[in-house]
N, C-alpha and C positions, 0 to 999 in steps of 0.2 A: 413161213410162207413169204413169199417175195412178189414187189410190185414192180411193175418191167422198167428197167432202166431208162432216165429221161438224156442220157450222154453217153457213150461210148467211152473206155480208158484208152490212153493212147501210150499202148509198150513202148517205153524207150526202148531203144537199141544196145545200150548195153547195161552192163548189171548195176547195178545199186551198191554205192559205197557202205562198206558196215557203218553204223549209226546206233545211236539209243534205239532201243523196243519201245516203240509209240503206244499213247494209249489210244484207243477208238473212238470218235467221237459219238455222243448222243446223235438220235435219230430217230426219225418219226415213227411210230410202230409199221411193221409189214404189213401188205395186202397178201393176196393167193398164194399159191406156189402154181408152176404150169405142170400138164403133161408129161412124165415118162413113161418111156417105156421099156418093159421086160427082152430077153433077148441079149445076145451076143454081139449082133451087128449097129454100126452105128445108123440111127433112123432118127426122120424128123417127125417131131413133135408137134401138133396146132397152135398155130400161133394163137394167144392168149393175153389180153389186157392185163396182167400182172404184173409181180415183181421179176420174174425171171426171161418172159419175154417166150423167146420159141425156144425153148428146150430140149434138148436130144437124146438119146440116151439107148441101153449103156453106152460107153466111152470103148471107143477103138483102142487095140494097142497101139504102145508108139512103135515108132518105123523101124522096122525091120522083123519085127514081132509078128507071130499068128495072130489072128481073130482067136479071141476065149478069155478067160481068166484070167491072162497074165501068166500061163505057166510056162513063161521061157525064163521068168525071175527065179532065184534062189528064194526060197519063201521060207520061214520058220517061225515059231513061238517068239525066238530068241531075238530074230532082227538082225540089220547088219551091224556087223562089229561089236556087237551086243558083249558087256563084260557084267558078270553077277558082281554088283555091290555087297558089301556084307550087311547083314541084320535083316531081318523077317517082319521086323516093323510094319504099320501102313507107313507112308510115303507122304511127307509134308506140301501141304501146298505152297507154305513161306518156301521150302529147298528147292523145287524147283521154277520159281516162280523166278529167285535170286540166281538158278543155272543160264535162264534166258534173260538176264539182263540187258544184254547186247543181241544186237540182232546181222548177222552176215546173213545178208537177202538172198533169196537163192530167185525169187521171181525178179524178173525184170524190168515189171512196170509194179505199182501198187493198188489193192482194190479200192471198192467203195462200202461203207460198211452198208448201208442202202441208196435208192435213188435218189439220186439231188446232192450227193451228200460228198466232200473233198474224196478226191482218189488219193487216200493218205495210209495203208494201210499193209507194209510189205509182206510176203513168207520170209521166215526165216527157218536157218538149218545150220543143223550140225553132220556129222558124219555121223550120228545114227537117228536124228530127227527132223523134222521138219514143224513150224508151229507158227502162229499169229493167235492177235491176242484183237479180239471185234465185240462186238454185240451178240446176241444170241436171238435169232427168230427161228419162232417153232416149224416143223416140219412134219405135216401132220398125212403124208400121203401114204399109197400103200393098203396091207389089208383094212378091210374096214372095222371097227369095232365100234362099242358104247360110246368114245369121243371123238373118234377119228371116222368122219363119215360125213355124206350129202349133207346131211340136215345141221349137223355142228359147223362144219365146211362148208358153203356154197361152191366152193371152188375144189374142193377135193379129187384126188384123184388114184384108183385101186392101182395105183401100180412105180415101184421106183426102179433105180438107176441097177442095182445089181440087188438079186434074185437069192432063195433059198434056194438048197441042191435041187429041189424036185421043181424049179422054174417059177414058184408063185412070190408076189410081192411079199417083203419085210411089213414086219406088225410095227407101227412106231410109237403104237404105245404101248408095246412092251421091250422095243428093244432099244437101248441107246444105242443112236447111231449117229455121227458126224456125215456132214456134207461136204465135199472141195466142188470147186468152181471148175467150169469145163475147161478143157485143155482150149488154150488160147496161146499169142505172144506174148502173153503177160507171162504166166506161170502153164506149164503145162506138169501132173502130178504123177504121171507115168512115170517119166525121167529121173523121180526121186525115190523111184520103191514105193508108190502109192495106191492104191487099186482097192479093187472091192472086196472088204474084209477084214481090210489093214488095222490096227490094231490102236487106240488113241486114248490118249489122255484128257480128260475135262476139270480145267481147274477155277471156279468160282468164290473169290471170298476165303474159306480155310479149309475149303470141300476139294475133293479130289476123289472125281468117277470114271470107269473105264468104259470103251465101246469100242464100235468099230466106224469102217468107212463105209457107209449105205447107200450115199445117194448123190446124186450129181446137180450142181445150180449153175448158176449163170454165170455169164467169162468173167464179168467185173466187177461181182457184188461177193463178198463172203462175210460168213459167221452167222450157219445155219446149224441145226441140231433137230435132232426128231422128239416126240412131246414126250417120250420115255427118259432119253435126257436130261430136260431142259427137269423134269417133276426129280430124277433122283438129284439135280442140283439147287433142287430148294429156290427154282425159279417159276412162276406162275407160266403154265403148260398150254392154255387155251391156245388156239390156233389162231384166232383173234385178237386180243389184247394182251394172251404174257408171251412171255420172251423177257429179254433184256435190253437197255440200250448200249450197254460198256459193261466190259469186265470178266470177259470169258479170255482165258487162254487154250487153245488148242493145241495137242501136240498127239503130230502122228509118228510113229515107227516106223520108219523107212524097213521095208522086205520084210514085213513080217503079216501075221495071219493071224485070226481066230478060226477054228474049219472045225463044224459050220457058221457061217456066218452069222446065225441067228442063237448060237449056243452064248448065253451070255458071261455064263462061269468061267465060260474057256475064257473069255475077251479079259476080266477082271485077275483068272489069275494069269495071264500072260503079260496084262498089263502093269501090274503089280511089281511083275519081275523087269521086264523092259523099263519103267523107271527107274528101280533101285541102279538099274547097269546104268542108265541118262545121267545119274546121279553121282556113279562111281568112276565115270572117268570121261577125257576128252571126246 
């Protein structure tokens, strides 16, 4: 849940020299999340006293693309340039933790991991990644269930950024799912093979979980996750008090896909496979 920005980032105008992968500063727990909603077209959302401010949702293509899914991308399990590493192993969080040492920023300004808090925070990427490493606050919107609802929530809300095939919101607490920040000048996530579905890595401590991309926040605040997430990485899930304040690394797969979006088997083993390739080559 997010509490609406007390500052604006301010995109520089050009890219960000590679540098060390920063770590994210501590930060005050979240408030709410605002409004999304379901649907293809970009629409505004009620402005809202929270962490993310007015909301919108889903995300248009980028330019020159139709209105939809994103299906003008090459889209696959595999990912782009995706190479099978060898060994069937699970996938260590020390190896790829040590893969993103360095960080070539692909955003052009940096976020805030929340309100108030330094805009210190880049994307970084590779040719078949993109990833930053923040806090974790829970993302509890969507269908409603036993914890995710009015009464657990005040601020709740049945509906997120990208939709199961038959148009109803994602369950968040059953599905892990990552959030990106709305397309802005800072970072816009279309541009990198990004979209709803896409396929991501969570790596906390010596855990390493897979998901997808579910849901969309605010232009200048990142390192959200939904309470299915945030519980299979052994972080307190409340929509309220858990979350994290540092320590999450995210890594999503540029052009790739779980379909459907809410099949979680697919997300882990595609994920599975898509790191070992992260891991096997430049």
């Amino acid at each position: 849940m997010r509490v609406q920005s007390l500052t604006l980032v301010a995109a520089s105008a050009a890219l960000l020299a590679p540098t060390t992968f920063p770590d994210a500063p501590a930060a005050p727990r979240p408030g709410p999340q605002a409004q999304l909603r379901s649907g293809h077209q970009l629409q505004a959302g009620p402005v809202r006293a929270d962490r993310s401010g007015p909301r919108i949702g889903p995300v248009a293509p980028g330019p020159g693309g139709p209105v939809g899914p994103y299906r003008d991308r090459p889209r696959s399990e595999t990912g782009r340039g995706a190479r099978e590493a060898p060994g069937e192993g699970p996938v260590r969080a020390a190896d790829l933790l040590a893969r993103m040492r360095d960080c070539d920023p692909v955003s052009k300004g940096r976020y805030r991991s929340d309100a108030g808090t330094p805009a210190d925070i880049p994307v970084c990427g590779t040719e078949d990644a993109v990833y930053w490493k923040a806090d974790l606050d829970v993302d509890c919107d969507g269908r409603p269930g036993d914890r995710c609802n009015t009464r657990t929530d005040p601020h709740f809300t049945p509906a997120t950024a990208y939709t199961r095939s038959d148009g109803t919101p994602l369950d968040a607490e059953r599905l892990p799912y990552v959030v990106v920040p709305q397309p802005s000048r800072i970072w816009d996530h279309r541009a990198d093979g990004v979209h709803g579905g896409s396929v991501a890595a969570l790596v906390h401590g010596d855990r390493v979980r897979y998901a997808v991309v579910g849901d969309v926040g605010p232009r200048d605040i990142i390192g959200e996750a939904s309470y299915a997430a945030a519980k299979t990485l052994g972080i307190p899930a409340d929509p309220h008090g858990g979350g994290t304040d540092s320590g999450v690394t995210y890594i999503v797969f540029k052009d790739s896909e779980a379909e459907p979006i809410d099949d979680e088997a697919a997300a882990e083993k595609a994920g599975k496979r898509l790191a070992r390739a992260f891991l096997g080559g430049e």
